[in-house]
N, C-alpha and C positions, 0 to 999 in steps of 0.2 A: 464528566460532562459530555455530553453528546455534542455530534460535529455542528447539529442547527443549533444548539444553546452557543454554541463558542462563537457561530458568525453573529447571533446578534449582538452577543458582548462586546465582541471586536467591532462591534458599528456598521456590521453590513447586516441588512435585512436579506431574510434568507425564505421565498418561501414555502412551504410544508407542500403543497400539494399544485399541481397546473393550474396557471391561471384559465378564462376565462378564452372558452377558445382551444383549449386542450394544447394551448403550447407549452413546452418545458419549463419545469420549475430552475431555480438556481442549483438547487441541492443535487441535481439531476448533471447538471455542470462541474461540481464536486466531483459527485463520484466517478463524473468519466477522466476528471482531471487525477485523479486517483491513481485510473486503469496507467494511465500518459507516464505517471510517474516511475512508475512499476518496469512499463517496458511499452514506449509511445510507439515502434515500430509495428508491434503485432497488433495495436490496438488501430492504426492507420493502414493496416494493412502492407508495409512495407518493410524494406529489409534496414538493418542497422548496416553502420559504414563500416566498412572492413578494415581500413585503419584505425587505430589504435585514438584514442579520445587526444588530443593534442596537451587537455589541461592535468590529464592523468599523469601520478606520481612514477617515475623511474623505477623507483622500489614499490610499486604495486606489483601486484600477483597475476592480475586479469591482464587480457590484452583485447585487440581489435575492439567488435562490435560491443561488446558486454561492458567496455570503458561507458560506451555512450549513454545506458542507462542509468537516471538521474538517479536508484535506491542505490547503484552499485558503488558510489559515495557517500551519498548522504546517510543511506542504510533505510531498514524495513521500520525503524524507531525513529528514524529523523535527525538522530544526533551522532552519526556521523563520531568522527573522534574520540568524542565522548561517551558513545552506546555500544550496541554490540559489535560495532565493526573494530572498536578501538584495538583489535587484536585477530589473527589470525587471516585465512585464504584473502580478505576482505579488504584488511588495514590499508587506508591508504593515509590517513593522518587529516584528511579535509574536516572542515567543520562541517557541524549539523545542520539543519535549518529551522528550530527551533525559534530564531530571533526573528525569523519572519512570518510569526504567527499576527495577523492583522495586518502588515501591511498593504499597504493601496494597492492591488494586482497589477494597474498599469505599470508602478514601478518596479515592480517579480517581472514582469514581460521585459522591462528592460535589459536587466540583470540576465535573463535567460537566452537576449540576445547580442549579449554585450561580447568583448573579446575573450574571454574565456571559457565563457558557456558555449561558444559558437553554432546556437541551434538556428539556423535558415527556417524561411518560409516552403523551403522546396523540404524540410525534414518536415517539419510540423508548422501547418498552418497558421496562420494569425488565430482562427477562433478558436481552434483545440488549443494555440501557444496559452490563450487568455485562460482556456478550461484549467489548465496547468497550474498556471499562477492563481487562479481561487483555491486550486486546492491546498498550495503550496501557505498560502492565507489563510486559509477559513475549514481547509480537512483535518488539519492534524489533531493529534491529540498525545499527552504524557503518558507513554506506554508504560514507564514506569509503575504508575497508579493503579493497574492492573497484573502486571507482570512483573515476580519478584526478578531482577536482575542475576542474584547468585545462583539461584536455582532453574532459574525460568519455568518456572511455575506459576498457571494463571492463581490471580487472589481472589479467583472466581469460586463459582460452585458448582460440581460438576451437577449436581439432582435437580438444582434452577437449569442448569445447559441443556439436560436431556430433553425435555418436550417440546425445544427450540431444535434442536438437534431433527429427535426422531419425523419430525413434520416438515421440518424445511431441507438438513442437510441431504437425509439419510434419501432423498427420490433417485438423487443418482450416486451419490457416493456410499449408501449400502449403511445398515443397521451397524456394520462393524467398523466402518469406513474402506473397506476391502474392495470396491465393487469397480473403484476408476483406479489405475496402477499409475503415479507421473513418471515411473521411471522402467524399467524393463522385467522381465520373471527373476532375474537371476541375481538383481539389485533392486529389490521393490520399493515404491516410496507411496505409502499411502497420509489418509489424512493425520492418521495417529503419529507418523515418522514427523509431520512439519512443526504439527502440534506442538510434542517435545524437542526437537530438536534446532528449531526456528518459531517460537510462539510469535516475536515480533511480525513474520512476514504470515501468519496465518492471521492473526488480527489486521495485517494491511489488507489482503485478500479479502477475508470474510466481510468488509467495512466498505470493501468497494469493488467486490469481482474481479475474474481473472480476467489480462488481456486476451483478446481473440476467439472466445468463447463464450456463453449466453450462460454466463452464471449470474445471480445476482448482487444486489447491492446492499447491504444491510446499515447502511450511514445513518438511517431517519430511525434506527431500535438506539435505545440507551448503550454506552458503551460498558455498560457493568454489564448488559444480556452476552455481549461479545466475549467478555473476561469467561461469563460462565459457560456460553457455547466451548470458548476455549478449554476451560477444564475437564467439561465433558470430553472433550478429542484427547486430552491427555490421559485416557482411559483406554481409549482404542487400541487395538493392534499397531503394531510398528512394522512387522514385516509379516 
């Protein structure tokens, strides 16, 4: 199910293209709450806190700034505990957010500025805080449904992925996916390394663009086109 089919389910009207007037749709709100979630600093242009998240576990692995980012708990699948984070560099044992799929976004704002969250209007404003909490309501989706867990393997198809691939991915990140490197020559990480090694965080990504840079949003395409985008990449070079 696609992120517009789940807000109307969940009872919020969601709509498909700018109203009247050229102002921004809701779905447009989504996907920037999306970017927020991923990593709100680079999407506000600012820096994360250099102390360590206050809610963050003793026994996590991360420290300072990277505690503050909401995926770095909940995870790139949302479920936290119970998903991919339930083990390794990641684990911190928090739950997912999952159970807050439909909830009223007013009360996600609260919760995000309650005493544990403790996200200030001087980190993230009231109206990007609300972009957050629609997404947090009305973005997610059962990554499962897509993405086998044992294997992490999309349950997509790569030959439906390619023509979405070759037309949209491939302007900057190259027929091979070779063309933008995230990481250095001598440890490269291209689109094929996330693909398979992180499918959850490349389906957050391709659904809602990277913070800080003009990539886009692919929220309003079905999320079975994204499974198979995703297969395709599972095809690509790794290094």
């Amino acid at each position: 199910m696609s992120s517009l089919a789940l807000a109307v389910t969940a009872g919020f009207p969601v709509p498909a293209t700018a109203d009247e007037g050229g102002s921004r749709s809701q779905v447009w709100d989504i996907a920037r709450g999306g970017q927020l979630y991923d990593n709100w600093a680079k999407v506000l242009g600012k820096e994360l806190p250099k102390e360590t998240h206050p809610a963050y576990p003793s026994t996590g692995k991360q420290k300072s700034g990277a505690t503050w980012r909401c995926k770095e708990c909940h995870g790139w699948d949302y479920k936290g505990a119970d998903g991919a984070y339930s083990k390794g560099s990641h684990q911190t044992g928090i739950k997912g957010l999952r159970a807050m799929v439909g909830v009223d976004p007013k009360a996600i704002v609260k919760i995000l500025t309650d005493d544990t969250h403790r996200y200030t209007e001087d980190m993230i404003g009231r109206g990007e805080m609300e972009k957050l909490a629609l997404f947090v309501s009305l973005g997610q989706i059962d990554m499962d449904l897509h993405i086998d867990r044992a294997t992490r393997k999309s349950r997509g198809e790569a030959g439906r992925g390619a023509p979405y691939y070759q037309t949209i991915c491939a302007v900057c990140h190259g027929f091979d996916g070779k063309t933008l490197n995230f990481r250095t020559p001598e440890d490269p990480e291209y689109v094929g390394t996330i693909a398979r090694e992180n499918p959850w965080e490349f389906m957050h990504k391709a659904r809602f663009g990277q913070p800080g840079i003009p990539m886009i949003s692919l929220i309003t395409q079905p999320d079975t086109m994204i499974a198979d985008l995703l297969a395709l990449s599972q095809t690509l070079p790794e290094k």
